[in-house]
C-alpha positions in Angstrom: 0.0 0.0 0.0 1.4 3.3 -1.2 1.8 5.8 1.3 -1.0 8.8 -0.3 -3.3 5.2 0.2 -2.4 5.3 4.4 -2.6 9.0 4.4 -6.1 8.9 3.2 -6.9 5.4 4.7 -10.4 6.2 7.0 -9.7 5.9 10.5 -12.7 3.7 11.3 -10.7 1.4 8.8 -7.1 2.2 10.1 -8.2 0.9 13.6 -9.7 -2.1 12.4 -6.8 -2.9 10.9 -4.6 -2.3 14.0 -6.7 -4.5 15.9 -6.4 -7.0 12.8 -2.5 -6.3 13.2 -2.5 -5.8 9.3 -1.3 -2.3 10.2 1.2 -0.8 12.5 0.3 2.8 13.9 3.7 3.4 13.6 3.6 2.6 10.0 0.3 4.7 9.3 2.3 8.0 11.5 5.0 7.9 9.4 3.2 8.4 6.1 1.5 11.0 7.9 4.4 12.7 8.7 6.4 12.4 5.5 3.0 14.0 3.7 2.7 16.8 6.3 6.3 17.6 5.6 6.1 17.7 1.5 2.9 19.6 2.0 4.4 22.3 4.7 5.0 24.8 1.9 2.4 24.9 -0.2 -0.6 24.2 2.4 0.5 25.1 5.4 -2.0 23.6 7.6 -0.4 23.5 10.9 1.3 25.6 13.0 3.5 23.7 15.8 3.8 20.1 15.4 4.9 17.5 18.0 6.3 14.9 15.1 9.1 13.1 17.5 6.4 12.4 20.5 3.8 11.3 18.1 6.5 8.4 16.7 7.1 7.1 20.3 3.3 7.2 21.0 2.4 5.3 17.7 5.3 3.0 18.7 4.0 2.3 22.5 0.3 1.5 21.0 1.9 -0.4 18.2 3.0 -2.6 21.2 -0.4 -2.4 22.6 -2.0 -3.6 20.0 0.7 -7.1 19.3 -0.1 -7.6 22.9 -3.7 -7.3 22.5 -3.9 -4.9 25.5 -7.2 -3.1 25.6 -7.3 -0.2 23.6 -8.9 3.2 23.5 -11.5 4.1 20.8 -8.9 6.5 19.0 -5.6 4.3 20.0 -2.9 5.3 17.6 -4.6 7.4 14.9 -2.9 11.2 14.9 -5.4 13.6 15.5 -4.9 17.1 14.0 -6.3 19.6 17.2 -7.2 23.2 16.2 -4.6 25.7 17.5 -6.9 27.0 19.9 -7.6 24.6 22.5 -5.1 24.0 25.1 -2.9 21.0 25.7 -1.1 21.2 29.4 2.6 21.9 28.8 2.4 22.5 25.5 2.1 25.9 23.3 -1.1 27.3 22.5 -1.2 30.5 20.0 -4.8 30.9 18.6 -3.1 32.2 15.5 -1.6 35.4 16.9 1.6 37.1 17.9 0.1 38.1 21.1 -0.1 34.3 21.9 3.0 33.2 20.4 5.6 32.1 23.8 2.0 31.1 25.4 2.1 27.4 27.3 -1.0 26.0 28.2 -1.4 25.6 32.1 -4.2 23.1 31.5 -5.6 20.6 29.1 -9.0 21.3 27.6 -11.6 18.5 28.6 -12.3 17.6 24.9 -8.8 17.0 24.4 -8.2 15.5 27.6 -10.7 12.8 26.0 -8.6 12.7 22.5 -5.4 11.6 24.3 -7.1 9.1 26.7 -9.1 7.4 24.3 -5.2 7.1 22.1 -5.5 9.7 19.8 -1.9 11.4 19.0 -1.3 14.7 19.0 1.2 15.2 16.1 0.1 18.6 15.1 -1.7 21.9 15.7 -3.7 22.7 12.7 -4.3 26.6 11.7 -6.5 29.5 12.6 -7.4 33.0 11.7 -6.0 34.8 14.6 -8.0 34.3 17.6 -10.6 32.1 15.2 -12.3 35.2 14.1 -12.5 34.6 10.2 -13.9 32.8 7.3 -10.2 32.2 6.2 -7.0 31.1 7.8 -4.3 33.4 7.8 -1.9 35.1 10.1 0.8 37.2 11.0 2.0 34.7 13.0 2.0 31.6 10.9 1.6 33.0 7.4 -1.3 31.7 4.6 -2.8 28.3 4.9 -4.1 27.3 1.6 -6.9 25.0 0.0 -5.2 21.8 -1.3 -7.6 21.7 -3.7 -6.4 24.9 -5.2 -3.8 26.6 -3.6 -4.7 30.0 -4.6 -8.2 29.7 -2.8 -8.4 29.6 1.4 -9.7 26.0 3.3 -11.9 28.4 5.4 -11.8 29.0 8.6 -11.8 29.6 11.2 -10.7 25.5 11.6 -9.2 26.1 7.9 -6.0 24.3 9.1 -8.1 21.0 10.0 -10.1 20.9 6.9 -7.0 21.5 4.9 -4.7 18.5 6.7 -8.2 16.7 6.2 -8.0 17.3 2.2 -4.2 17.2 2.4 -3.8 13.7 4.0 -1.7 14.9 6.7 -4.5 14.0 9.7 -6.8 11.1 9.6 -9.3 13.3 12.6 -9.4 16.9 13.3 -11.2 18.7 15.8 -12.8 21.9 15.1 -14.5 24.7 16.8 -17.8 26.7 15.5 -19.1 30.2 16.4 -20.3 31.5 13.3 -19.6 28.5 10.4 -16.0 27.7 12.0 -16.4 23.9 11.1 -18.5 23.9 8.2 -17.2 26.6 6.3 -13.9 25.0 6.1 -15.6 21.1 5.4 -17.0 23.0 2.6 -14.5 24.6 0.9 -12.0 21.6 1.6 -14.6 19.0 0.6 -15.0 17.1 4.0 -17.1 16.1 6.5 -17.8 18.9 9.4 -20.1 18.6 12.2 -21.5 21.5 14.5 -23.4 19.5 17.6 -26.1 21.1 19.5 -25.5 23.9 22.2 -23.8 22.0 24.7 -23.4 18.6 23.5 -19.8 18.5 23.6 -17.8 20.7 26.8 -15.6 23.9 26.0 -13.2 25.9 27.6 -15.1 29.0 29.7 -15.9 31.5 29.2 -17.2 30.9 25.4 -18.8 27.8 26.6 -21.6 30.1 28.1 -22.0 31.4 24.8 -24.9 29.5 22.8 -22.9 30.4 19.6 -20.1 28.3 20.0 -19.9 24.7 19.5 -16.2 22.5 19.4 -16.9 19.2 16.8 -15.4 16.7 14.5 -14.0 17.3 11.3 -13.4 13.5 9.0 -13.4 12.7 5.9 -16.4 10.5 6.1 -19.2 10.2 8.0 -18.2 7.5 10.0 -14.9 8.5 11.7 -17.0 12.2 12.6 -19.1 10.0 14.4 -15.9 8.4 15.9 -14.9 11.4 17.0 -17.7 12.8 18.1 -18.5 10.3 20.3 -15.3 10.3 22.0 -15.3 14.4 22.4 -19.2 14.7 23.7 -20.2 13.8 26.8 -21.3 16.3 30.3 -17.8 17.7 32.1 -18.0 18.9 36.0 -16.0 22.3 34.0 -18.6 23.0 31.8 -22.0 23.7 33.1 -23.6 24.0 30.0 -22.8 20.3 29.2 -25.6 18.1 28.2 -26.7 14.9 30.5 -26.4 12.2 29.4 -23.9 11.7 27.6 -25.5 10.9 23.7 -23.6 8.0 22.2 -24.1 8.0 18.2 -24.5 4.7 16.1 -22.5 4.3 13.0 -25.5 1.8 11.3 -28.3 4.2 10.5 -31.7 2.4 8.5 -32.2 3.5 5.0 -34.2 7.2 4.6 -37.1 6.3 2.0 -40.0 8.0 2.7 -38.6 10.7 4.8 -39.7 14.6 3.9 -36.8 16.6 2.9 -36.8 20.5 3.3 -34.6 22.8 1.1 -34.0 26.2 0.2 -31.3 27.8 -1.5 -31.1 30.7 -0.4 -32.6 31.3 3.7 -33.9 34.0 2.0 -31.0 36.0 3.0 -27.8 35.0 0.4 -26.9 35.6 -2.9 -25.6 31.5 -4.1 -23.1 31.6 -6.8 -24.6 29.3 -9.7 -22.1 26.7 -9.5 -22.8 25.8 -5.7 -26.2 25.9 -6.7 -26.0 23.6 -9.6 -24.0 21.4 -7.2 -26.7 21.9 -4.2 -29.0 20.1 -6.5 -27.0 17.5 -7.9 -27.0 16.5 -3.9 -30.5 17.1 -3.7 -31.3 14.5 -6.6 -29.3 12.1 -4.5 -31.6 12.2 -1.4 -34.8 11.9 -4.3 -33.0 8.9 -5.5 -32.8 7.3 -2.2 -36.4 7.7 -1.7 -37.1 10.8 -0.2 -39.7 13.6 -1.0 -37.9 16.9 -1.7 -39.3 20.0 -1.8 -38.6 24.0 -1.7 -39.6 25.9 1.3 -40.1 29.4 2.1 -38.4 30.3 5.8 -39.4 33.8 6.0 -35.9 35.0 6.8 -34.4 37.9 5.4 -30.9 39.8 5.8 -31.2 40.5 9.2 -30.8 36.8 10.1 -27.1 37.8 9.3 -27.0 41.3 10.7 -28.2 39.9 13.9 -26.1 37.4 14.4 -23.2 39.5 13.6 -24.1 41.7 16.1 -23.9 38.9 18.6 -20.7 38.0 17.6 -19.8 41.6 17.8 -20.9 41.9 21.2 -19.6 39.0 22.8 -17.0 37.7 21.1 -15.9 41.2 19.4 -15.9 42.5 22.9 -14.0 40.1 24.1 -11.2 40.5 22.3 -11.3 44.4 22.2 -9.9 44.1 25.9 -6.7 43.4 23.9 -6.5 46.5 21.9 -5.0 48.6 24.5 -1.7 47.1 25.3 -1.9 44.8 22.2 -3.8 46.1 19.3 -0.8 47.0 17.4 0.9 42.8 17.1 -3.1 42.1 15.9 -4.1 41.3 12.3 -6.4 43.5 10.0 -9.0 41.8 10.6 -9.0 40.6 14.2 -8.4 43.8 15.0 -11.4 45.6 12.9 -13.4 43.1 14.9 -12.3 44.2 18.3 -13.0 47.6 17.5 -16.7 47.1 16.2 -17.2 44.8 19.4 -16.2 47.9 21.9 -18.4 49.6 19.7 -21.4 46.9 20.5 -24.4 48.4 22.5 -26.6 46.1 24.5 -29.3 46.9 22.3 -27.8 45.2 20.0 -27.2 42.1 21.6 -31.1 42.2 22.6 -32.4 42.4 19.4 -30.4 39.8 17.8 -32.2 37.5 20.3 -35.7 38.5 19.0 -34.6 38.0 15.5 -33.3 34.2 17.1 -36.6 34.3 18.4 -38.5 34.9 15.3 -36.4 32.7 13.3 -37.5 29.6 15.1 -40.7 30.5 14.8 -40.8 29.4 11.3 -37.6 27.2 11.7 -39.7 25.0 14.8 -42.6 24.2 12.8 -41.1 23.7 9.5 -38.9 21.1 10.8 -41.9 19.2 13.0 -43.0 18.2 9.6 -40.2 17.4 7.5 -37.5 15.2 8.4 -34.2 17.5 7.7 -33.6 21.0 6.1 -30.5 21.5 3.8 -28.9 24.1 2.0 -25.8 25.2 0.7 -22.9 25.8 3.5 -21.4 28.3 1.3 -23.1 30.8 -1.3 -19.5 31.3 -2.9 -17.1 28.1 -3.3 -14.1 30.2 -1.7 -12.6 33.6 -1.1 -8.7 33.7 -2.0 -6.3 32.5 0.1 -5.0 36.1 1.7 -8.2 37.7 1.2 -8.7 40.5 4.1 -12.0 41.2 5.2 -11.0 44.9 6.0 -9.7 45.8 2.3 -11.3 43.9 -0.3 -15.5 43.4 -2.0 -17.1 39.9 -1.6 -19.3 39.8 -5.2 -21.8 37.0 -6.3 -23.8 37.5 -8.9 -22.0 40.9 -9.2 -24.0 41.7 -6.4 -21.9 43.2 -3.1 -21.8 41.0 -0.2 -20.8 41.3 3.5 -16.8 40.5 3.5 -17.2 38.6 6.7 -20.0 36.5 6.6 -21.8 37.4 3.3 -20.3 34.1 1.4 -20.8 31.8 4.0 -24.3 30.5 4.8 -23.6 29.4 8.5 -24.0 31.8 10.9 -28.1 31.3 10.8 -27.4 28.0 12.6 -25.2 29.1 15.1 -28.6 31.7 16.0 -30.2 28.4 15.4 -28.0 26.7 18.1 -29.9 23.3 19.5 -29.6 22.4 15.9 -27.0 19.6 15.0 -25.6 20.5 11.6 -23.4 18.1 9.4 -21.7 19.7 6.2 -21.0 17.0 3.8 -19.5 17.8 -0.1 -21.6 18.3 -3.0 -18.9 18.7 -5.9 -16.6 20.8 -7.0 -16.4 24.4 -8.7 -14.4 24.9 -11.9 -11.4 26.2 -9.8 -11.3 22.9 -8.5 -12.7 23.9 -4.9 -15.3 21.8 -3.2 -18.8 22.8 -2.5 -21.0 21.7 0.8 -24.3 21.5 1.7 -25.8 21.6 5.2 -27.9 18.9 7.1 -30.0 20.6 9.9 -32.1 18.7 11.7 -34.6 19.3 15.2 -33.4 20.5 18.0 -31.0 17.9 19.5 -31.7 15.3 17.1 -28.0 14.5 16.4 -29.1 11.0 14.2 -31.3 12.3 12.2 -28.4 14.3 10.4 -26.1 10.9 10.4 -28.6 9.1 9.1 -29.3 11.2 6.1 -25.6 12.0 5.7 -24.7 8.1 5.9 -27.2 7.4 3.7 -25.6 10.5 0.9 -21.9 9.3 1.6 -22.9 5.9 0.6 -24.8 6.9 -2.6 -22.2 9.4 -3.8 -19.2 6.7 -3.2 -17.1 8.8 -0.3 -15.3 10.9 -1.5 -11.5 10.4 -0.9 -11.2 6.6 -1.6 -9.6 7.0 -4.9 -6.7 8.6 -6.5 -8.6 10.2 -8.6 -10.9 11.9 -5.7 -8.0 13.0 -4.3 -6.2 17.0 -4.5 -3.1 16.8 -6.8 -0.8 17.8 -4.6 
């Protein structure tokens, strides 16, 4: 087996085979490491990596595994973890110079789950400073580019993740979603993202109070997002807005004829570029194929479904970080700090109102979804922004229509206002540049299977997606 065939090997089929002992971890981390390494230059997904402790990990579960110890449920697959949560004794950055000598002081629960289970750390995948962009750049650590297509971003803000994901240089990644931080970059990259429920998996405080913000799996199939999922969710004595119990997903789902599927293409808020459009409907004819009734619906929404939950990212998390623009605004990007200043700017009027527009989006969000099955649309109205595209300077266009550079091309941020809803981004093609294009699974309010199910059921009709050379970026 050629090494491109380990580096994009599932990890639900990695595992079996190191329980099979038709695989050594160690084997399957060095092909990891020798890709991450030709890649470095012209993807930069990650920022530090931890390449010699991963080895003598993969090596002690390779022993594990001849011994036929017991082994965790991620024991020897490397496991890509966003540069944002922290890892006891080892350096965290979130993407910014402020950051950069920082060592964490404690390990964040979810990854205090990854490393029990097994998983490896071998590498911090790359944000947007502080995770506050639909791209993934930085002062810091430079560009991160799409795989696919170098001259186009992987997202963000998890765009390192999706990016290792596309690059075969992480089997698993974890990501983190506030306004369309997962999805955006499964969508662009052309991989599996999954943004749980408010509260279904722990976070660090104090953005785990915050209803916005999710942390989730990123895969390249359905399957090993499940894996992953399941080993990051769960409550935590640290996080109070943890969910009891703890909600353990299957990974055998029944077929989904006869369910009523829900779509619209636009929320009734976003301009869609004609080529995800085309390619949201080439998905949708799967799902019709598979037995299910389609049709259109009208939400109601409008543009201020994304001018209110802008202002609620302005006025929490904006604010946040605008504490930093005294002593440190001058070491912040463009961007990160244009955000810090509209934040400090944020009344609390504007926070209030973006909760009755919450309010009067489930109103017709609720009802619509007690009597179909699902809702999808596209996860992005515009395949991909460039790779050092800056909010602050540049015009977002589709359809030679003006968008919002921050969240105009992106079609997430609704279900982050939309927060009990579990959302899985899956790929529905590609664009003539050669990026991928996503659609979104939402489903009712902490109905985490109904979204596997119909994603399980896509994945199989569509063939995966990275289980030929041929599906594969040409890197």
């Amino acid at each position: 087996m050629s090494d491109l065939d380990l580096c994009y090997m599932p990890a639900s089929e990695a595992l079996k085979r190191f329980k099979a002992r038709k695989l050594s971890p160690v084997e399957l981390m060095e092909a990891v490491i020798r890709r991450a390494e030709a890649t470095r230059e012209t993807v930069n997904a990650f920022t530090n990596t931890h390449f010699d402790e991963a080895m003598g990990l993969a090596r002690k579960a390779e022993a594990k595994y001849a011994k036929g110890k017991k082994t965790g449920a991620l024991a020897g697959l490397p496991v890509g973890i966003k540069d944002e949560s922290y890892i006891k004794g080892k350096p965290t950055t979130g993407g910014s110079l402020i950051m950069k000598d920082y060592i964490a002081e404690h390990t964040s629960t979810m990854n205090e789950r990854i490393i029990q289970a097994g998983g490896i750390v071998h590498a911090r995948t790359a944000t947007p400073e502080f995770s506050c962009a639909g791209f993934t750049w930085s002062r810091l650590w430079g560009v991160t580019r799409n795989p696919w297509n170098t001259k186009f971003t992987p997202g963000g803000s998890s765009g390192g993740a999706g990016a290792s994901l596309a690059a075969g240089t992480s089997p698993i990644a974890t990501g983190s979603d506030i306004g369309g931080s997962i999805r955006i970059p499964a969508s662009t990259c052309g991989v599996v993202g999954y943004k749980p429920p408010y509260g279904r998996n722990p976070d660090d405080p104090p953005f785990n109070l915050d209803f916005y913000c999710h942390t989730g799996p990123l895969a390249r199939t359905v399957e090993d997002a499940i894996l992953l999922q399941n080993v990051m969710t769960g409550p935590s004595p640290l996080d109070i807005a943890s969910l009891r119990p703890k909600l353990t997903l299957p990974t055998k789902f029944r077929p989904i004829k006869g369910w009523k599927i829900a779509y619209s293409m636009t929320l009734g808020a976003f301009e869609v570029d004609p080529e995800v459009v085309k390619n949201t409907r080439k998905a949708l004819d799967v799902f019709r194929s598979l037995g299910a009734e389609v049709e259109e619906v009208d939400l109601g929404w409008g543009p201020g479904v994304l001018e209110a939950g802008q202002a609620y990212l302005q006025h929490l998390f904006g604010a946040f970080l605008s504490k930093m623009l005294p002593e440190h605004g001058d070491q912040m990007t463009s961007y990160a700090r244009r955000f810090a200043e509209e934040g400090a700017r944020s009344k609390a009027t504007d926070f209030v109102n973006s909760l009755e527009v919450a309010g009067r989006m489930y109103l017709t969000l609720g009802p619509l979804l007690e009597k179909y099955n699902v809702l999808i649309c596209p996860t992005t109205a515009l395949p991909a922004v460039s790779a050092d595209f800056d909010q602050t300077k540049e015009e977002v266009k589709i359809n030679g229509k003006v968008v919002d550079p921050m969240l105009g091309w992106v079609m997430t941020t609704p279900f982050n206002t939309m927060s009990r809803c579990p959302v899985l981004s899956l790929p529905s093609g590609h664009a003539r540049s050669g990026v991928p294009t996503g659609i979104q699974i939402i489903g009712r309010t902490y109905c985490d299977e109904d979204v596997f199910r119909a994603g399980m059921a896509y994945e199989k009709a569509v063939g995966g997606w990275y289980g030929e050379k041929a599906k594969r970026p040409k890197l």
